[in-house]
N, C-alpha and C positions, 0 to 999 in steps of 0.2 A: 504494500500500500504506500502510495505518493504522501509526501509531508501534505502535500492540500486537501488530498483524498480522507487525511488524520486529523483535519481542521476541519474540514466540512462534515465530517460522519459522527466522529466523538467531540468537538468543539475544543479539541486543545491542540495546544502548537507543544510540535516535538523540540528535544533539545537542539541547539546549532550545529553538536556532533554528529547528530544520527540521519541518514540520506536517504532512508526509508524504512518500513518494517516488512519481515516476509510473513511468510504465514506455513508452518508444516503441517503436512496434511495430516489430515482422521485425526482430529483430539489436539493437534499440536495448539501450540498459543504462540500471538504476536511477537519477532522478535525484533528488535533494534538493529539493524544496521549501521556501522557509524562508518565514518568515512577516511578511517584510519583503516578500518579489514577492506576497504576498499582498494586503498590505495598500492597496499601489501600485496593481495591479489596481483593488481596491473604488474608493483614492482617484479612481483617474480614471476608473471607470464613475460614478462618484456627479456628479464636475465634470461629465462631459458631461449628466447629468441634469439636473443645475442649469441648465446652461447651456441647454438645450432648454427646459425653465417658462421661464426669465425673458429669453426672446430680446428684447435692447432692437433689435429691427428694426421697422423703420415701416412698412404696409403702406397701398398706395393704391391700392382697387377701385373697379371702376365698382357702380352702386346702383342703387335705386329707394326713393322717396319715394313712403310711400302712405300713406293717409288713407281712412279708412272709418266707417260707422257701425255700432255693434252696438248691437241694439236685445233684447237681452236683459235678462232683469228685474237680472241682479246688476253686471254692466258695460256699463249703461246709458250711453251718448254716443258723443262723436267721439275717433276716436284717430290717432294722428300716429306712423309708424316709419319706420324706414331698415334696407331688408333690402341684404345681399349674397348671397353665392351659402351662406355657410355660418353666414352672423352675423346677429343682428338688432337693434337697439337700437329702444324708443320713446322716444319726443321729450317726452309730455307723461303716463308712465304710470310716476309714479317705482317702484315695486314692487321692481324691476330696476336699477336707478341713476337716476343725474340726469344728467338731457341737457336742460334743460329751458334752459339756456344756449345751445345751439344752435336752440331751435325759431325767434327770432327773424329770424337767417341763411335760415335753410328757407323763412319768408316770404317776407325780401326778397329771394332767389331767384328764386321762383314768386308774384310780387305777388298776382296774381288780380284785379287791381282794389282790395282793402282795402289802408288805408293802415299801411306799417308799426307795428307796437305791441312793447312789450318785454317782453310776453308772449303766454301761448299764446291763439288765439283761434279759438271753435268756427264763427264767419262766415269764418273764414279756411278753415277747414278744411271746411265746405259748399262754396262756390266753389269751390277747391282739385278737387273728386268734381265740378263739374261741368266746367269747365273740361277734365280732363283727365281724363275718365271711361272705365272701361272698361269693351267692352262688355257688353248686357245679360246676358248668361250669370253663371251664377256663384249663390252662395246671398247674398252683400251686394250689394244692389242699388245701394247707395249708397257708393262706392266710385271713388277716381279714384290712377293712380300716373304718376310723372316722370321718369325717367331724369336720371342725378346720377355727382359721384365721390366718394369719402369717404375719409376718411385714421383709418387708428385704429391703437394700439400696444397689446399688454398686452389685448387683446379692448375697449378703452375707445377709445369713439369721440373723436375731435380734432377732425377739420374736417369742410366739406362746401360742395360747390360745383359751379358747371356745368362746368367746364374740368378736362380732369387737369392741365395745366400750373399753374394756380395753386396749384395744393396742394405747397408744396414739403415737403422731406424734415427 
């Protein structure tokens, strides 16, 4: 029941603390709400909402490393990503972030034959679809993926590697 609802029905004004009364059912009786259990409520639905965005947990999934060509007129070349089952980062397509600090890692992984470089390379990433190509189905022809594990916090990728074990926490 509303403060005015409690003024107009029983003719008395509730205290300034109390924001309404409820009422529990079968037999229960009126009780006070005051605006202190109100506020305490919000407080700690709000902390757990915070706490749910900013969960500082570390998560480490298995992957795939894939590399493909699109040979369309406006994202013309080679590109380099790391999917999981819900995530996806690219390696060498800052748009989205910068991960272009891991593409390195990603080679010396999966050598292919080129020799490491400290940056991204589109002969890395041709060998790469051949080497580990997948079958011809599919509408990219030119297209190869690796199985990986990847460590990211905060939807931002960290690491990436063949082992789960090396990826520590």
């Amino acid at each position: 029941m509303t403060r005015s609802a409690a003024k107009f029905w029983w003719k008395k004004d509730l205290p300034p603390n109390v924001s309404h009364l409820k009422y529990e059912r079968f037999g229960g009786e009126w009780e006070p709400v005051t605006w202190e259990e109100i506020n305490k409520e919000r407080a700690e639905k709000q902390k757990a909402h915070l706490y749910n965005i900013r969960k500082p947990e570390i998560y480490i999934k298995p992957c795939i490393v894939w590399t493909f060509f699109n040979d369309t007129d406006f994202f013309h070349g080679w590109y380099c990503y790391v999917l999981t089952l819900k995530k996806d980062w690219s390696l060498n397509f800052t748009r989205y972030g910068d991960y272009n600090h891991l593409f390195p890692k990603v080679m010396n992984l999966f050598p292919c034959g080129v020799l490491p470089l400290e940056e991204y390379s589109d002969e890395w990433m041709k060998r790469f679809a051949v080497e580990y190509k997948v079958g011809p189905y599919g509408v990219k022809k030119k297209q190869g993926k690796a199985l990986a594990w990847c460590k990211y916090r905060y939807n931002e990728l960290q690491d990436i590697s063949l082992t789960k074990e090396s990826l520590t926490i």
